[in-house]
N, C-alpha and C positions, 0 to 999 in steps of 0.2 A: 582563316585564323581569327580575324575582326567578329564573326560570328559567334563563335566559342569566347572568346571575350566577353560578349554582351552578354553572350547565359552564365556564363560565370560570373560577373556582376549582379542580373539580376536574383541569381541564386545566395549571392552573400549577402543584397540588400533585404530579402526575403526571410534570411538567416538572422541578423539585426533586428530586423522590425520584431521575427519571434523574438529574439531574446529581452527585447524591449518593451512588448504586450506581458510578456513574463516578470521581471521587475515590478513594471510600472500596475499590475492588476493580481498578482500573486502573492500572499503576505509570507506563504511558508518560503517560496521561495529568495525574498530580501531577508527570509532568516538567516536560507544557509548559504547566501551573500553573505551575509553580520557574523556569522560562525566562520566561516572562512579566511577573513579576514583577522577574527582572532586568533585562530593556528598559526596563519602565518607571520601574525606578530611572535606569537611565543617562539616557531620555530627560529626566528630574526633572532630573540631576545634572549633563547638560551641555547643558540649556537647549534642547532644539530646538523648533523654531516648532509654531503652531498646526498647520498642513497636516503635518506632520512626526510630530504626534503623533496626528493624525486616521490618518494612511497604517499607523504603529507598531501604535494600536489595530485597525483594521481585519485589519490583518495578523493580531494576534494571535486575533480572533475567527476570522478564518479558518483558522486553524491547528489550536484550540480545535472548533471545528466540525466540520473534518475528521476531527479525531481521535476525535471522538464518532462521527461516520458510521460507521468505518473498524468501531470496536468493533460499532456496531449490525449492519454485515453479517457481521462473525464471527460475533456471539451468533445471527443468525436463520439463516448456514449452520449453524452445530452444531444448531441446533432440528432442519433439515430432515432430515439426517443427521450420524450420528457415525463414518461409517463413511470408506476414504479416495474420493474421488472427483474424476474429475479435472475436472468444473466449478465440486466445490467449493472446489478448489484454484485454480482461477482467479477466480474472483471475491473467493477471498479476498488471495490474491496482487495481482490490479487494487485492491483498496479497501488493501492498502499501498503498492502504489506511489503510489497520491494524498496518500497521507499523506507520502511523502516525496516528491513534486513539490513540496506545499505548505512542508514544511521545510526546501528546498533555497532556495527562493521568500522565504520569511523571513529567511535566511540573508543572500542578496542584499540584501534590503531594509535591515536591518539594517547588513552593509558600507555601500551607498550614504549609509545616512544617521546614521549613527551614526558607520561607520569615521572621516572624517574629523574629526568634533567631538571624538574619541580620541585621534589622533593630534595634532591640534593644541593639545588639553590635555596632555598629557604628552610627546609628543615623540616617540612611539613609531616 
């Protein structure tokens, strides 16, 4: 049991460190840190429902995630080559277009459930 213990710490600190090298060396991703943070202001600020804020979070982990992926198959194309290639220009090209499916996707989410509670507080 002390065993599994240990891997499962070292797998959380491993876990950490990425999310950390990601912050601290990522600028898109302290974006959608700074966008995140403002959802969840607004969602605080104009009250939406439990399900509301379940979909908001979700969305944000997904976005959060994606943008992790997106990074990890850059850093392991550059591993395999640095040279130009043109599969690794697709794959790294596919791992951003998901990244902005997912941000188009949020974008929605946020009009659906935001836009209105906006408009109807200020008038817009």
């Amino acid at each position: 049991m002390k065993k599994i213990l240990e891997q499962h710490h070292i797998s959380f600190k491993n876990a950490f460190s990425g999310l950390g090298w990601a912050v601290t060396t990522q600028p898109n991703f302290r974006v959608h840190i700074a966008l995140s943070f403002v959802a969840l202001f607004l969602c605080w600020f104009l009250g939406v429902s439990p399900i509301e804020w379940v979909v908001i979070v979700f969305t944000i982990v997904l976005g959060l995630s994606a943008e992790l992926i997106n990074t990890s198959l850059e850093a392991m194309t550059d591993l395999i080559t640095k040279e130009w290639r043109a599969d690794a220009k697709i794959a790294k090209d596919v791992a951003a277009g998901m990244m902005l499916t997912v941000a188009i996707g949020a974008l929605v989410v946020a009009a659906f459930i935001l836009g209105p509670k906006l408009i109807s507080r200020f008038g817009l």
